[in-house]
N, C-alpha and C positions, 0 to 999 in steps of 0.2 A: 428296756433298761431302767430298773429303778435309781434314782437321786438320792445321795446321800449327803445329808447337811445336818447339823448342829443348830441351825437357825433358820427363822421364815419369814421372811419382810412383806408385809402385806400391801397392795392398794387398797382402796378406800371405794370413790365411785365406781360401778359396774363391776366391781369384784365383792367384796364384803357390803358393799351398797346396792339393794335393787334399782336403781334409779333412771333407767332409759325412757319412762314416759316423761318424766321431768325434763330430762334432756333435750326428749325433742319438742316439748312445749316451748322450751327455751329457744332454742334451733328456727320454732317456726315463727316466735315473735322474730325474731331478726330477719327472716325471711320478708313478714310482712312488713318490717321499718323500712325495708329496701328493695319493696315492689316486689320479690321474686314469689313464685306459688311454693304452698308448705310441701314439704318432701315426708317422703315414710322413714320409719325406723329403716327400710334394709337401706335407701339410697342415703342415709347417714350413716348406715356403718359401714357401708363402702366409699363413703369421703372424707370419714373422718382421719386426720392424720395430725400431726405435729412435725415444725410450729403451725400454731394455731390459726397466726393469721394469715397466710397461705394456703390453707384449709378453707377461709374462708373466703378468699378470692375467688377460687376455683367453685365456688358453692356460688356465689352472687355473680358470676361472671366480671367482677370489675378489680381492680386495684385501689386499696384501701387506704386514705389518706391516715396518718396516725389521727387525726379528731373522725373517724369513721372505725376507728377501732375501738377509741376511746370509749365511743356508742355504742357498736356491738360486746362490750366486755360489761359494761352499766348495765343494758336490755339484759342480757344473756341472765348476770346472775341476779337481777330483779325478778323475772321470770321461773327463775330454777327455785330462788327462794319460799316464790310462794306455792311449790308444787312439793317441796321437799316433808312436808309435815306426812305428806302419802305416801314416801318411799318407806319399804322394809327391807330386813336385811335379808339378805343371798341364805337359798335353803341350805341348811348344813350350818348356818352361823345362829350361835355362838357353841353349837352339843360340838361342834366337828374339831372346834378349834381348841375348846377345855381338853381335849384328849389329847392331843399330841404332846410328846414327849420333849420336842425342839422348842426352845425359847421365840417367842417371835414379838415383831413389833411391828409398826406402822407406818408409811409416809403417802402422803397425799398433795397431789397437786391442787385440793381444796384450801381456803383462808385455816391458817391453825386457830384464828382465837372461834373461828365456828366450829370447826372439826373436831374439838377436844373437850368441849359442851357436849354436842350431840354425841358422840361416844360415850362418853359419861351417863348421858340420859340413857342407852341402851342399853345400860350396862357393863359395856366388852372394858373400859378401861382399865381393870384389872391386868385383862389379859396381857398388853402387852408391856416388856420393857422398857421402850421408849416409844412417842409420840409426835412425829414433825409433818405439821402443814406447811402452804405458802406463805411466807412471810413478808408479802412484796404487795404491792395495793394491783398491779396487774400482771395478771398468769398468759401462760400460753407460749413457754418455752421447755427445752426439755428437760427432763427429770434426772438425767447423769447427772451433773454436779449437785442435785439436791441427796442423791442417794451414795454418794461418795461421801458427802460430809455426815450426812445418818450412820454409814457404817465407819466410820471414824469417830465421830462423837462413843460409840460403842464399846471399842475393841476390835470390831471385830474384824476378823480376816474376813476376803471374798469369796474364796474357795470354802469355806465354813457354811456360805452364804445359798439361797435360794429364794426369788423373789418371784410371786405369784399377783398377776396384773392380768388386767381385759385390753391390751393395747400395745402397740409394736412398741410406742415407746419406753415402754416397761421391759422390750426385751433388750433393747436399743442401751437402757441404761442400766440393766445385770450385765452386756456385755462390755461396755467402758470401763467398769469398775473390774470385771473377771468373776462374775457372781452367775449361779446357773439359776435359768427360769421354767415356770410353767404359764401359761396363757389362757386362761379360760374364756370361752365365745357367751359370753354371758351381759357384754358391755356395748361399749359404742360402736365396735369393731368385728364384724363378720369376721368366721372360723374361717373362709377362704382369704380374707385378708390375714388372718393372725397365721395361718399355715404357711404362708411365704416366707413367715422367717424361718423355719426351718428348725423351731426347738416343739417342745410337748405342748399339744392341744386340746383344754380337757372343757365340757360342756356343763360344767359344775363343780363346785368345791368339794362337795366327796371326792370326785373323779380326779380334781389335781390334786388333792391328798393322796391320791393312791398310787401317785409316782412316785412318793417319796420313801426312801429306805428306812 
């Protein structure tokens, strides 16, 4: 069954961003601030989930005083930052995206005032209508209410809508708002995680462009 929408709300990391080696650099400094041995890409994207710091309990075995999250949110993106200069974008970005006929735009559970630099630097800010990161000095909550007030800042209805992310929680917040998704296994989150929820599962951006009507 192909999707029919009028608009495409994009992710950021692990979906238009290649970025998982960064990640798990990131991942396994915290790993080593807190004794635990470094894990692979799959055993992170089968634990990865939201919120974040629950995620990372179950990763360290322990419960996290907020000055131990405090720490792993500092490590994490100390770490990610200086790995970020080597990420590239997702194949099929930016030829896949100048083609499409739907308007689209962007939100990210990244910092906006970094996220709307490096977009620019890539090029892609053309592309979209509108552009919202995190605006909060610490992340790790979920993306519903950030994507309710994107598509209201907007206009836009949610049924209009179709939001294309690497992680449940992206499907978790097309459904709060009433907005339809696709899921590409491209990010933090194994395709037999992202399959549990039970919407389209695509192994690449061509491939989730090709649900759409």
């Amino acid at each position: 069954m192909r999707i029919r929408a009028d608009h495409v709300v994009w992710d950021w990391n692990g979906t238009l961003l290649a970025d998982n080696h960064a990640v798990l650099a990131a991942v396994n400094r915290i790993c080593r601030d807190f004794g635990r041995d470094a894990v692979t890409l799959d055993l992170w994207r089968d634990t990865y989930s939201r919120p974040l710091k629950d995620c990372y309990e179950r990763l360290l075995a322990r419960t996290l005083t907020a000055g131990d999250w405090a720490r792993i949110d500092l490590a994490f993106h100390e770490e990610y930052r200086a790995a970020l200069h080597e990420c590239a974008l997702a194949d099929g970005v930016p030829d896949r995206l100048r083609a499409l006929r739907q308007t689209q735009s962007l939100l990210s559970m990244w910092f906006h005032d970094e996220l709307v630099p490096k977009i620019t630097e890539l090029g892609l800010h053309d592309l979209f209508t509108r552009v919202d990161g995190l605006r909060a000095d610490v992340g790790g909550g979920s993306k519903a209410e950030h994507l309710a007030a994107h598509l209201d800042a907007q206009r836009l209805r949610p049924d209009e809508v179709v939001v294309i992310g690497d992680v449940v929680d992206d499907a978790d917040a097309a459904r709060h708002v009433g907005a339809r998704v696709v899921l590409v296994a491209t990010g933090v989150s194994s395709r037999r995680v992202l399959e549990r929820t039970g919407v389209p599962v695509a192994d690449s951006i061509p491939e989730a462009l090709a649900h759409l009507a």
